[in-house]
C-alpha positions as CSV (number, residue, x, y, z in Angstrom):
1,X,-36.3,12.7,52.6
2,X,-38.3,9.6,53.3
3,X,-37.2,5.9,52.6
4,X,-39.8,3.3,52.5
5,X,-39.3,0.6,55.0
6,X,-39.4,-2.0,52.6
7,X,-36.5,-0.5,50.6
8,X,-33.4,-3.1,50.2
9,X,-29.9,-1.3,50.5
10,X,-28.0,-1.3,47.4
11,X,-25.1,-3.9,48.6
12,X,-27.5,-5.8,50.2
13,X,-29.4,-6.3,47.1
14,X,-26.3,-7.0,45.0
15,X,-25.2,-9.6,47.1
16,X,-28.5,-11.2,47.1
17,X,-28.3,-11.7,43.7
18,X,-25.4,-12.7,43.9
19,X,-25.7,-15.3,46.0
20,X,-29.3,-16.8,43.6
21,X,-27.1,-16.3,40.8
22,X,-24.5,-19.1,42.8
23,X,-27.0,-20.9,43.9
24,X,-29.3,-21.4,40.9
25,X,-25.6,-22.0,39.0
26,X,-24.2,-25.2,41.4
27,X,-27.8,-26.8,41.3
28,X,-27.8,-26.4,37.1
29,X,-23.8,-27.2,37.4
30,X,-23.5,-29.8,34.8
31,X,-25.4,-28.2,32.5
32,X,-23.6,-24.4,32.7
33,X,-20.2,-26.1,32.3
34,X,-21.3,-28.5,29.8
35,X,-23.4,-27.1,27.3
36,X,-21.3,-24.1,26.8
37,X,-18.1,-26.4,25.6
38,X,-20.5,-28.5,23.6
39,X,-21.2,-24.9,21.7
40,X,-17.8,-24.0,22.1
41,X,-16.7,-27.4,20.6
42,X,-19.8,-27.4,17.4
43,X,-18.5,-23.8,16.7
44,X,-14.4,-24.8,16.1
45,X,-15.2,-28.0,14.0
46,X,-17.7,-26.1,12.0
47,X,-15.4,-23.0,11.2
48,X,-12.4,-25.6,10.4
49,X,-14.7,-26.8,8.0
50,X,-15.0,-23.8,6.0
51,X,-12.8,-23.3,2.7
52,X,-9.6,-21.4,4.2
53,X,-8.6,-17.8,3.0
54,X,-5.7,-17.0,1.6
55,X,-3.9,-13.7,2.6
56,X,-1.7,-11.3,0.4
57,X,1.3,-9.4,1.8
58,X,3.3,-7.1,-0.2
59,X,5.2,-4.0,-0.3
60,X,4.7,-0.9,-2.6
61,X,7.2,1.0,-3.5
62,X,5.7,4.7,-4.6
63,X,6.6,6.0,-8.0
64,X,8.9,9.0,-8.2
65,X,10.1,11.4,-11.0
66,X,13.5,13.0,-10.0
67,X,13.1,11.4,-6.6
68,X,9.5,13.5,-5.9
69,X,6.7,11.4,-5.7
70,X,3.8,11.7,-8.5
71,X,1.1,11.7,-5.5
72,X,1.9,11.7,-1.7
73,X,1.5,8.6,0.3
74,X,-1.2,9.6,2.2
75,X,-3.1,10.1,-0.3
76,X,-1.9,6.9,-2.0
77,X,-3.3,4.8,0.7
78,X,-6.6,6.7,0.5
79,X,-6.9,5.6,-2.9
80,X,-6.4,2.2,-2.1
81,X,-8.4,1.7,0.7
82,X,-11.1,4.2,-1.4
83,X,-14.4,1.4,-2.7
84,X,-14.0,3.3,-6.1
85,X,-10.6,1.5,-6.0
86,X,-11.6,-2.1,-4.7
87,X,-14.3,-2.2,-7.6
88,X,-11.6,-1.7,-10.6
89,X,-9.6,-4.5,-8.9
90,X,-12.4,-6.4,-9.2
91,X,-13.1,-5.7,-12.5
92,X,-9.7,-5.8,-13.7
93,X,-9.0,-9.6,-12.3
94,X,-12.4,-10.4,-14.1
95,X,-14.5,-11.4,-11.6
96,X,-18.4,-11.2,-11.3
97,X,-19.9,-8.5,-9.4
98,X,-19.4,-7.6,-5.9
99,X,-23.3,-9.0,-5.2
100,X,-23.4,-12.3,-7.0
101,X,-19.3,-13.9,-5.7
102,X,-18.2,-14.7,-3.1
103,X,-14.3,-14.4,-3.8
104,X,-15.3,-10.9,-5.1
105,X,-16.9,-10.2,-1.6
106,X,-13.9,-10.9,-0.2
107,X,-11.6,-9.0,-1.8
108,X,-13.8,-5.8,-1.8
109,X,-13.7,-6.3,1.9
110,X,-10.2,-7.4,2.9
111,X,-8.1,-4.9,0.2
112,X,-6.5,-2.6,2.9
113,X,-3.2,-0.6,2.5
114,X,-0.9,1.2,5.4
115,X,2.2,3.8,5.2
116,X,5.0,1.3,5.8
117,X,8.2,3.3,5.4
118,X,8.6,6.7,4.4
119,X,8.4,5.6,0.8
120,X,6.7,2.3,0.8
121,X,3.2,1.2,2.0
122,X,1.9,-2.3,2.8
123,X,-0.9,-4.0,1.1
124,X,-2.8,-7.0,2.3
125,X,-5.5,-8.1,0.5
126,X,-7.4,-12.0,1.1
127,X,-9.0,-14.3,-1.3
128,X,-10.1,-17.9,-1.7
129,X,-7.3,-19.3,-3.2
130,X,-3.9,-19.0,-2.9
131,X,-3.1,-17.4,-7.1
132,X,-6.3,-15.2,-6.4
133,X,-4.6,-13.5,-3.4
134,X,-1.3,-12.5,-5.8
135,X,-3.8,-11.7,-8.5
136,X,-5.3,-9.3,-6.3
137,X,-2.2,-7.8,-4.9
138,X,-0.7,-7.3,-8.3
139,X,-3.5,-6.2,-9.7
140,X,-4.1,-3.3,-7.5
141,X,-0.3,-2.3,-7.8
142,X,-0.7,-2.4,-11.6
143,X,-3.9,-0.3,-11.9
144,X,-2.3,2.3,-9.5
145,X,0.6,2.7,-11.5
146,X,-1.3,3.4,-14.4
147,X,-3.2,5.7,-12.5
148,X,0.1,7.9,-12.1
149,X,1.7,7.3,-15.3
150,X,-0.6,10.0,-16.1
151,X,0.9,12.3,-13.8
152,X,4.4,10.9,-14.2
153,X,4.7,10.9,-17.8
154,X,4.4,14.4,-18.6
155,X,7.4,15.0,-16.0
156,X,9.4,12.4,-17.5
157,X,8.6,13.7,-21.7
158,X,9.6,17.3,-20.2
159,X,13.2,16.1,-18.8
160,X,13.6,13.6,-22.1
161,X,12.9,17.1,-24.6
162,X,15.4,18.7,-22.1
163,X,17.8,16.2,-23.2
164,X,17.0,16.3,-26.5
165,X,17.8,20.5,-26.8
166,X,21.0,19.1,-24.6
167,X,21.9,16.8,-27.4
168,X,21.5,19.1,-30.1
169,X,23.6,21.7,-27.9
170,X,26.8,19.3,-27.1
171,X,26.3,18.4,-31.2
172,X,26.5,22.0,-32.5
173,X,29.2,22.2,-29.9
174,X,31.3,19.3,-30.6
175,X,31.3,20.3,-34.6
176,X,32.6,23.6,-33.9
177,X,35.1,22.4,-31.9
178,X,36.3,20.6,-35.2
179,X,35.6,23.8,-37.4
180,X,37.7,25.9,-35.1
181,X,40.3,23.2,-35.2
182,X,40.5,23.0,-38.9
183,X,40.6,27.2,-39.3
184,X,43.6,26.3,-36.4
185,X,45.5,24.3,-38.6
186,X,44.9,26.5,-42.0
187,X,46.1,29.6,-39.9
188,X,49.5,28.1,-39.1
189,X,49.9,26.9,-42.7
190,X,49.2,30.3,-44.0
191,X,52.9,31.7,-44.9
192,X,51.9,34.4,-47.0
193,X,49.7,36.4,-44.6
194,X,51.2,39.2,-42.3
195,X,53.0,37.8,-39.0
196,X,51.4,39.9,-37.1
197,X,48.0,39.2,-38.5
198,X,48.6,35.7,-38.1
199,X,49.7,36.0,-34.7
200,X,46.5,38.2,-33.9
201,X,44.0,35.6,-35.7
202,X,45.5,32.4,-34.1
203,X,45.0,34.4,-30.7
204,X,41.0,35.0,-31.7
205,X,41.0,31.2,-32.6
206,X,42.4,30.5,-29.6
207,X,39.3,32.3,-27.8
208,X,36.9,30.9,-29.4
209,X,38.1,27.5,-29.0
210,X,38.2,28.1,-25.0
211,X,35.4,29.7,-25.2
212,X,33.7,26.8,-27.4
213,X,35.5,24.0,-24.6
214,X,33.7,26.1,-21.8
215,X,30.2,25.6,-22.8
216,X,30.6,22.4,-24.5
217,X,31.5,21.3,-20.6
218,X,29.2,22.9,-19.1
219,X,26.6,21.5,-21.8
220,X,28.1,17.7,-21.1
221,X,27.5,18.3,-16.9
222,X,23.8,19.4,-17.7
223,X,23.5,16.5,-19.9
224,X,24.9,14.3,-17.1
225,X,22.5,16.0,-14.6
226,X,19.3,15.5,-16.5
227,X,20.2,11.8,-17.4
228,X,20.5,11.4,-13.9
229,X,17.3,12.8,-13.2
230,X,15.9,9.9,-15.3
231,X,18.4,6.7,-13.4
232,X,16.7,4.1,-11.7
233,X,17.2,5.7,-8.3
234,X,15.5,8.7,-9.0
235,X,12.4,8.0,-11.5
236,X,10.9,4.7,-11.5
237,X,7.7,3.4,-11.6
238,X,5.1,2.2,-8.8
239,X,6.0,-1.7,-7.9
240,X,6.1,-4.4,-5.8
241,X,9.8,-4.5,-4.3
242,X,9.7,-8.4,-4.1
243,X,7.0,-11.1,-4.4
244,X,3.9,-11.5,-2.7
245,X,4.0,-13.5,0.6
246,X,0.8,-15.9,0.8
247,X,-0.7,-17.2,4.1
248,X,-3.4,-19.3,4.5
249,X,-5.9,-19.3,6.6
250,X,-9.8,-18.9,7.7
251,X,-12.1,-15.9,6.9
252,X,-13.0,-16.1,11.1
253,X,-10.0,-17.6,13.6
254,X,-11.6,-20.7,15.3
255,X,-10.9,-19.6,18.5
256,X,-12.7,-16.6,18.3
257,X,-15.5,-18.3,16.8
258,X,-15.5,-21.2,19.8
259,X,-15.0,-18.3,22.7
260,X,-18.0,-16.0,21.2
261,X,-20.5,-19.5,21.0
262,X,-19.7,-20.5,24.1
263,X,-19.9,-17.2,25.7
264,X,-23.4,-16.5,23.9
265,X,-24.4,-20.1,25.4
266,X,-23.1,-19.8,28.7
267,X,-25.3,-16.5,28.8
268,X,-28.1,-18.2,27.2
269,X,-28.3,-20.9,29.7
270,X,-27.7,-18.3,32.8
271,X,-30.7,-16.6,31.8
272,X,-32.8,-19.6,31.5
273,X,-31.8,-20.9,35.1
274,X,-32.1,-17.2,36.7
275,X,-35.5,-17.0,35.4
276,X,-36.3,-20.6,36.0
277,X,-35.0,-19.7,39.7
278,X,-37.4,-17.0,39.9
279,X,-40.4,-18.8,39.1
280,X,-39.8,-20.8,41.4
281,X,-39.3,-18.2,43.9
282,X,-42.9,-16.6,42.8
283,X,-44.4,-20.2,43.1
284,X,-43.3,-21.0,47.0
């Protein structure tokens, strides 16, 4: 294969440039240096200006019926991170339309939730002011709750008529019990009836109160099972476990902001120089 004898190796062409990029850099020194902290400079005073943004933390603690979540926490935090979602916030706090506000922009964009624990995610959500960003944090907690009440509720009505039949059980029970006593009591008071028949029905009454004690205990430890299906440690609804934490701060971190305009400047003002250089180079 031929190579034309004008062809520059690819090192030697590299450091070529290299060495106009140094050049055409020290003999525009002052500007390269100072133009890009004078951008740098503009861009933090102009983002500190800015109204500051207020961010939301909380944690969510996921509804359970009998200590089984309603919906699994994946799929919780798909709901909340879902735009569908973000837009009955928005609604719900009263707030114009995602087009037209500003503090609704925000919130549509910022509400975010993560798995935090194996039974509690994180919400962060940010908002102009300070009452906003617990509005909005509560908000979305409240509206998913109500969004698995109506799962949760039917659970909780089914172990509440269980109770119920309970109740009526341990009643019917409990006046049996005082039946059985009673026919007790008139058995050993009956003198005139045969010995041994009254030996043979206090034994039968005897039964059927054991009998009657069995299954009125065993009707009491259901009852005491279902009711704790229903305690506070087992079915409870979806809520904040303690109050929002609020931090303020700006929409864009001035820092970033600075870096990024004087990086574009710096770049800006290389490529002015280089091509500045190279005219130059075309003219002699």
């Amino acid at each position: 294969m031929s190579v034309s004898p004008n062809a520059v190796p690819g090192d030697r062409y590299l450091g070529g440039l290299f060495m106009f990029l140094c050049r055409a850099i020290r003999e525009h020194l002052f500007l390269t240096v100072l133009l890009p902290l004078v951008a740098a400079a503009i861009a933090y005073v102009a983002v500190l200006q800015l109204p500051p943004v207020y961010t939301a933390q909380g944690n969510v603690r996921i509804g359970r019926v009998d200590g089984t979540e309603t919906m699994g926490l994946t799929g919780v935090v798909s709901r909340l991170n879902s735009p569908s979602f973000k837009l009955r916030v928005i609604e719900a706090m009263g707030l114009p339309s995602v087009d037209r506000d500003r503090a609704a922009q925000l919130i549509f964009q910022s509400l975010a939730a993560k798995q935090e624990t194996a039974d509690t995610l994180a919400v962060t959500v940010r908002a102009t002011g300070a009452q906003q960003a617990r509005d909005a944090a509560a908000t979305a907690v409240r509206l998913l709750d109500e969004e698995q009440r109506k799962t949760r509720e039917p659970l909780e009505a089914d172990i509440k008529e269980q109770l119920a039949t309970n109740d009526a059980t341990i009643t019917g029970l409990l006046e049996t019990r005082d039946s059985l006593s009673a026919l007790m009591k008139e058995n050993g008071q009956g003198a005139s009836i045969d010995p041994t028949s009254l030996v043979m029905r206090r034994v039968w009454l005897a039964d059927l109160i054991s009998r009657n004690e069995q299954r009125l205990t065993a009707a009491k430890a259901e009852r005491h099972a279902l009711s704790a299906k229903l305690g506070v440690w087992k079915t409870y609804p979806t809520t904040l476990l303690d109050d929002v934490f609020v931090l303020p701060g700006f929409a864009v971190r001035p820092a970033t902001m600075a870096l990024l305009a004087g990086g574009a400047a710096f770049m800006i003002l290389l490529l002015g120089v280089v091509l500045r250089g190279s005219k130059a180079v075309r003219a002699d």
